[in-house]
Each structure stands twice: as structure tokens, then as C-alpha cells.
N, C-alpha and C positions, 0 to 999 in steps of 0.2 A: 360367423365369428361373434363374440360375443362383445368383443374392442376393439378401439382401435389403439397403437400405439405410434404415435409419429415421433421420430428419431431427432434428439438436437444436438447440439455441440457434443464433442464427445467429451470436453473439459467441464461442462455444464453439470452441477448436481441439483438442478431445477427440474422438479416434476407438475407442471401444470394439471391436476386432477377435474375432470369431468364428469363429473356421475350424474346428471341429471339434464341434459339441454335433450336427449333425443325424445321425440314424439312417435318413433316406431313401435309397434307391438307386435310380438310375436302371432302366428297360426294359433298356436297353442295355448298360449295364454288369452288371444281373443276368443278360443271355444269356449272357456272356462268363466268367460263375464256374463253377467244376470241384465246387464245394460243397455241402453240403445244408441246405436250407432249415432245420435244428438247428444245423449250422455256423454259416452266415452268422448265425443270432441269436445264438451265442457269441463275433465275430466282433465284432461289432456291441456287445456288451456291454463286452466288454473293450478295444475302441481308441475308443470314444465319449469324448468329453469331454464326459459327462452332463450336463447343467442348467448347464453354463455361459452359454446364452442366456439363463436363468431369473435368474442372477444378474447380468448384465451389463443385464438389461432394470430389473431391483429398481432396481440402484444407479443408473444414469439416471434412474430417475422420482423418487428423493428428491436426487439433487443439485443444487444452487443453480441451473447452467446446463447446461441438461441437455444430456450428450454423444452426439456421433453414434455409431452403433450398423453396425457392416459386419459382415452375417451370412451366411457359407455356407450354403447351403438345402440340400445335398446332405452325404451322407458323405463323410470321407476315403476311403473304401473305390470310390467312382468316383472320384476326384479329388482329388488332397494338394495345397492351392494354398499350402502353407507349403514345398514342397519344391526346391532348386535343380533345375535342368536338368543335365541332364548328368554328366562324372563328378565334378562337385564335392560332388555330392551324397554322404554319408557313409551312408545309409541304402541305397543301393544293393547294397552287401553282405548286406543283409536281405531283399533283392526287394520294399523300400519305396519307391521310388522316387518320384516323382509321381505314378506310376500302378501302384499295389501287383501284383504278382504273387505276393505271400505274406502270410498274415498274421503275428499277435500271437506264435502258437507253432513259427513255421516252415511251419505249414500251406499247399501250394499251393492257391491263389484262382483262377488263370487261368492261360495260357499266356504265355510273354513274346512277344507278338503285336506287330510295329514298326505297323504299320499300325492296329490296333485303338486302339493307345497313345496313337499321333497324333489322331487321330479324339476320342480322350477331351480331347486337353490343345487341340487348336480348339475344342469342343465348351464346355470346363472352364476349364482353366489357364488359357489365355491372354486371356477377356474378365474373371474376374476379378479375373485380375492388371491390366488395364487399367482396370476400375470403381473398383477401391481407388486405386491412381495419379492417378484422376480428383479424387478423393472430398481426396486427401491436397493434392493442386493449389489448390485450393475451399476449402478449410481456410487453406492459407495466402495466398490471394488477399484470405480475407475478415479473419482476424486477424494475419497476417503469420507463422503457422506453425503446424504442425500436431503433436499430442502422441497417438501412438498407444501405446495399451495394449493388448496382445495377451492374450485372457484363455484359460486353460489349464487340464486338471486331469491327475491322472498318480495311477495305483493305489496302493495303501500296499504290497505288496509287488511285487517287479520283475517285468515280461513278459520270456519268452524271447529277443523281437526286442531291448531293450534293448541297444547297445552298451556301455551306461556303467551297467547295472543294480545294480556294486556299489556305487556312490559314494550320497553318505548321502541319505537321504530326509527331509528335512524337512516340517512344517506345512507350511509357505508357502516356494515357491521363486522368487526374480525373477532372471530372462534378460536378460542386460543386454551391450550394444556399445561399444565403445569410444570410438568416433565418436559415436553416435548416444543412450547413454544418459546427460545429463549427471551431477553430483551431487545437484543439487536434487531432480530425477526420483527418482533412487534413495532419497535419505534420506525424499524424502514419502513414499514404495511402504514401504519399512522401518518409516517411524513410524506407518504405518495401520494396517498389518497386524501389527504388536509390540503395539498396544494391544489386541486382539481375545486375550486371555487363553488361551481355549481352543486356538487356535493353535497357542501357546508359541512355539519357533524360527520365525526369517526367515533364510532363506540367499543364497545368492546362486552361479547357475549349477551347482548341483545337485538334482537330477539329470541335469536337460535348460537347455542354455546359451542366448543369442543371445534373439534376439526381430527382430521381422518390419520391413522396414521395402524400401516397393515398388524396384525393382531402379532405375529410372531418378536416386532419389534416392541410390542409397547409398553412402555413405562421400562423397559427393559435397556434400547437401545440407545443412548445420547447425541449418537452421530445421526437420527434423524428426528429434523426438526421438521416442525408442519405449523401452518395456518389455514385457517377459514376464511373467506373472502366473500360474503353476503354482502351484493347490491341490491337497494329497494327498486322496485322494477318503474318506479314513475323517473327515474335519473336516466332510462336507457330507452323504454317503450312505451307505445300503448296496451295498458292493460284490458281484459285479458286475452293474450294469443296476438298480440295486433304488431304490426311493426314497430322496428328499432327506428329509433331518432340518434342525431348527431351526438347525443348523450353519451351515446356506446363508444364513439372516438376518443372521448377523453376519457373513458375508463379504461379503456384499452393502452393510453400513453400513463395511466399510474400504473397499472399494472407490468407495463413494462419498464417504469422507474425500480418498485419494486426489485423484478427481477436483475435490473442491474444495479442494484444495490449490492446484491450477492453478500449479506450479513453470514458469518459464521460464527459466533456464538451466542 
């Protein structure tokens, strides 16, 4: 399987998005790397978004109504399901593409292989993006709209692949759409995470911009709203690859203020 979906309230139009905590990689996509088994675990340490399952799963189980949970099972490293198709994609410059050919430092991963590529994004890309599409459908069929929170973390200092690694790094950063993230959204994501002290700054579209929202609805659909939700990994772990600290508790109880904020416009 390619996700997981874990089931929450059925009055809940809360979609906790996952796309990057798992360090799994496929058979198939580990044939296909140029790298060594010390690479690929450096690889892996640095473009993880550590424990953010850990925290997305906390803050559902203490919220009022507890929110649905859409989990990547798999690495970015087989499969980026946050990445555009084609050349709109910006990260293509980096040989990040949907289906990386490079990593974190420039390192080549694989060959740019057309065939191999496809075979990942049939295999990957394209039933996840249709799960979540489902999951966001269901959301709004049962409460009349769906509220996704895209959950993220990003190093304290810049990776190489960084396009925009100078711009400023905050605590907490939320990715927000113009169409898609109203104000209510925003100002509850800002007052949750403002009260989490240790934090300090909440920004907005720095480092990493936008937030995720399935291609069928976008800019199309009003009844779903989305955020991004980038924590600097020095507020939760040791960097890189190393354990979570008590950090993760208190992100875990904004994120779940957040969620019981339940903003709808």
C-alpha cells in the first residue's frame, strides 16, 4: 500500500496530511540508486521530515474531534507526491522532481531514467494523489468541506538543494494559498502556534511557500481550505536523523489547538 489512512470523527472535516515522515524505500526504487548504503542513510536523515507522523498522530488523539490522518508509507526518496508534474515544477532544477535524481547536497541518486520514472509515479504518484482526492471528496460530502493541514519540518540550517535557503528560518512556518488559505485558517494556525512560547516567531511562507491542496480541486474548489505547517527541526529533535525531545509535546498540543479551532471561512 502506498498510504495509510486513519479514520477520525465522522463530523470532522480535518485532514492531517503526511507526506514525508517515512524513511522506507521501496525494492525497486533502491535498485535504481547509484548510492551507498552510508549515503542513502545520510540521505534519509537529512530530507526526512522526522516524527512528524508522531506529532500529527499526538495531536489527533487529544483533539475534541479527532482529525483524519493521510499518511505516506513510503519515502520521498521513491516518490515526492507534494511535487507538480512537469515543468511547473520548480524543484526540477535540483533533479527533485517527483522522482528525485538528486539528492539533499547535489548528490546523484539515479539515472534520469523516462521509463523507470513513470513506472514509480503509476506505481506512487498517481494512486496517492487519487486516495487523497477521494479522502478530500468524503470530507466534504459528509460536513460540507474539507480543511487540510499539511504537516512539515525543514533543518535549522539550509540544505544545498534549497532554492530559497537564504530567506529567514523561523520556529514555525505556515504555507499558505491565496484561493485556498482563508483568514480564519491563518490567524488560528498563528494563535496556536504564537502561544507555544518556545517557538517564539510564526511566519508566514518562509522558507518553503504554498501548501498542498489535490489538483482536481484547485483554485477551483472554496469548500477546501489548506495550510502548511513547517517546524524548524531544532524546536522538536536532534538534528540530523537523531531523536525527538519534549519539543514535540508542545507542538503536538498547538496543533491540536489548531485543530479545535475548526475555522471555517
Amino acid at each position: 500500500m502506498v498510504f495509510d489512512v486513519r479514520p477520525g470523527d465522522a463530523t470532522s472535516p480535518v485532514i492531517l496530511h503526511v507526506p514525508h515522515a517515512s524513511r522506507a524505500v521501496t525494492p525497486e526504487a533502491r535498485d535504481g540508486l547509484l548510492i551507498t548504503d552510508d549515503e542513502l542513510t545520510d540521505e534519509l536523515d537529512n530530507l526526512t521530515d522526522a516524527y512528524t507522523d508522531v506529532l500529527a498522530s499526538r495531536a489527533a488523539l487529544s483533539a475534541a474531534r479527532r482529525p483524519w490522518i493521510f499518511e505516506n508509507r513510503w519515502s520521498r526518496l521513491v516518490v515526492d507526491p507534494e511535487r507538480f508534474l512537469g515543468d511547473a515544477e520548480e524543484m526540477l532544477q535540483a533533479g527533485m522532481g517527483a522522482v528525485y535524481t538528486h539528492g539533499f547536497a547535489g548528490r546523484k541518486l539515479r539515472d534520469d531514467d523516462g521509463v523507470r520514472a513513470e513506472a514509480a509515479l503509476q506505481a506512487h504518484y498517481h494512486p496517492y494523489a487519487t486516495a487523497l482526492s477521494t479522502l478530500v471528496a468524503d470530507r466534504i460530502d459528509a460536513t460540507g468541506r474539507a480543511v487540510i493541514v499539511d504537516v512539515h519540518s525543514y533543518p535549522t540550517v539550509a540544505l544545498p538543494y534549497e532554492l530559497h535557503g537564504t530567506d529567514p528560518r523561523p520556529p514555525v512556518c505556515l504555507g499558505t494559498d491565496d484561493f485556498h488559505t482563508p483568514p480564519s485558517l491563518l490567524a488560528a494556525a498563528t494563535a496556536a502556534f504564537g502561544e507555544v512560547a518556545a517557538f517564539g516567531e510564526v511566519a508566514l511562507n518562509t522558507p518553503f511557500a504554498g501548501c498542498y491542496v489535490p489538483a482536481d480541486r484547485w483554485h477551483a474548489d472554496p469548500r477546501v481550505t489548506s495550510l502548511m505547517v513547517e517546524i524548524r527541526r531544532d524546536g522538536y529533535m536532534t538534528e540530523p536523523g537523531g531523536p525527538f525531545h519534549d519539543g514535540l509535546d508542545r507542538l503536538a498540543a498547538a496543533l491540536t489547538t489548531l485543530i479545535d479551532a475548526d475555522p471555517v471561512s
